[in-house]
N, C-alpha and C positions, 0 to 999 in steps of 0.2 A: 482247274479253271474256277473264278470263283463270280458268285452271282453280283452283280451291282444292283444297288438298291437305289430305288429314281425318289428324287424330294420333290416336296410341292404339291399342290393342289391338282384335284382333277376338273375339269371343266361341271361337272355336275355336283360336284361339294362348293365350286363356287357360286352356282348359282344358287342353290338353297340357301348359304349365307347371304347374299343378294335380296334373294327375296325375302328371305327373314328380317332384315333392315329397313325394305321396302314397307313392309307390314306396318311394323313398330314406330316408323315413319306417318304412317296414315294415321296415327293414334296420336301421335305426339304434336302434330303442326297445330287442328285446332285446339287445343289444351296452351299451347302455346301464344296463339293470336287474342283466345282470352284474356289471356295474364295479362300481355301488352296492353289493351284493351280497357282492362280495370287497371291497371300501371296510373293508364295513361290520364282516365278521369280523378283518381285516385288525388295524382301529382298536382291537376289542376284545381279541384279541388282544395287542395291545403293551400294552394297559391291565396286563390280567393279570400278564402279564412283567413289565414295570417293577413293578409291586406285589410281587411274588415277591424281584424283585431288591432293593427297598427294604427286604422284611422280611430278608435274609439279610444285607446289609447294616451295617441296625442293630443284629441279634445279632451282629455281630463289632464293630463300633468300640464298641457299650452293654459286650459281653462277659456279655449276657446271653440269652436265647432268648427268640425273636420268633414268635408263632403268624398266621399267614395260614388265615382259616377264611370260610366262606359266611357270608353275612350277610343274611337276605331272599332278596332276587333279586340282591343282590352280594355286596362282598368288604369284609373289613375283616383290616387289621394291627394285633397288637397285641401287651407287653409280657408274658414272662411266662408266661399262660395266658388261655386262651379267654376271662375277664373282666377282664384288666389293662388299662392305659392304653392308652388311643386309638392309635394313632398314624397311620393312615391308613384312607380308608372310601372306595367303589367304590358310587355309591348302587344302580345297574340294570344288568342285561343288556340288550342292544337287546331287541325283541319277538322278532323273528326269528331271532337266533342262538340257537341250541339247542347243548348240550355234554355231551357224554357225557365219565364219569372212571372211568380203570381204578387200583388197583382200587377194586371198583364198592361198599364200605364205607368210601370217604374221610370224612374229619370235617373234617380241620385236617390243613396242613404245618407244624410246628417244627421252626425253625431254631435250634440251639444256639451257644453262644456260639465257637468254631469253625467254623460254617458249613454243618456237615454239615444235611441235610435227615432230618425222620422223620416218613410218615405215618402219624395215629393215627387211627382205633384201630389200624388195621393199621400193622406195623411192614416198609418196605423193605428188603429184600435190596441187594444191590450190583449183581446183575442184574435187576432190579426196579424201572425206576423209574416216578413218577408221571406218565400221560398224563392231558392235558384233549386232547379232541379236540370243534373249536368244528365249529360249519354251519351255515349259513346256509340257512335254509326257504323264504326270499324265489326265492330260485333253483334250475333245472334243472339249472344246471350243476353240476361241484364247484366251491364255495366252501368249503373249511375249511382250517385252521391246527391244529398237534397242537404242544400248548406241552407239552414234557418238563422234570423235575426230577430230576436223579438223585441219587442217595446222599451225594453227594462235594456238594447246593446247586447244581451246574450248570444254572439255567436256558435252555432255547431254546425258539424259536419256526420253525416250519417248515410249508411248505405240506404237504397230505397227499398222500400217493403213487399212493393208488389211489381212482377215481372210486367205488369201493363203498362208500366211510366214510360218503359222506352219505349216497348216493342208491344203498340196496342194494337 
């Protein structure tokens, strides 16, 4: 008579694999919700920047001046003044990115046909320039990006320095 040998798991080898999952799982979500999180200011970020860059741009090879202003819940570039031709639109902000603009009277950047930048109403100094400083609400952590414009139409995009911009 010969023995039969039984396959498969026991009930308590599955659950240690379970709960070992379970574990590994509690470590991985927020690791995860960060990522997104900075993804996501990250994405919007470069949005901005290449918009900025495309209006300063076009005021130099048109030789004309190019207004980059809010538009809704985004951004639109356009010819001229705050109502001339289109030439670029940003429909939304994600939900979650929130952004503060110093300073805190911005309207519009014009870019003149030399490139310089001028925010209106307020007009920049040379040591003065435009911060967007983005955040992400989604997360505990720092998530933001502080996109500068200066005097001279230089735009950058840069992680923020200090954990108190979002999350004072």
């Amino acid at each position: 008579m010969s023995v039969r040998k039984q396959k498969g798991f026991t009930v308590l080898e599955m659950l240690i694999v379970l709960s070992i999952g379970a574990l590994l799982a509690a470590f991985a979500i927020p690791g995860f919700q960060d990522m997104s999180a900075k993804n996501r200011v990250n994405s919007y970020a470069q949005e901005v920047t290449n918009m900025m860059a495309l209006a300063r741009n076009a005021s130099v090879t048109n030789r004309r001046s190019v207004v980059m202003q809010r538009s809704g819940t985004g951004w639109e570039v356009r010819f001229d003044n705050a109502t001339g031709t289109l030439l670029s639109q940003q429909q939304s902000t994600p939900e979650t990115v929130q952004f503060t603009i110093v300073p805190g009277d911005f309207a519009r950047v014009v870019f003149d046909p030399t490139g310089y930048a001028t925010v209106q109403p307020t007009n920049m100094t040379a040591t003065s320039p435009l911060v967007i400083a983005l955040c992400d609400s989604g997360s505990t952590r720092e998530m933001g990006r502080n996109i500068t414009v200066t005097r001279i139409g230089r735009v950058s995009s840069v992680q923020h320095t200090t954990p108190a911009t979002c999350n004072p």
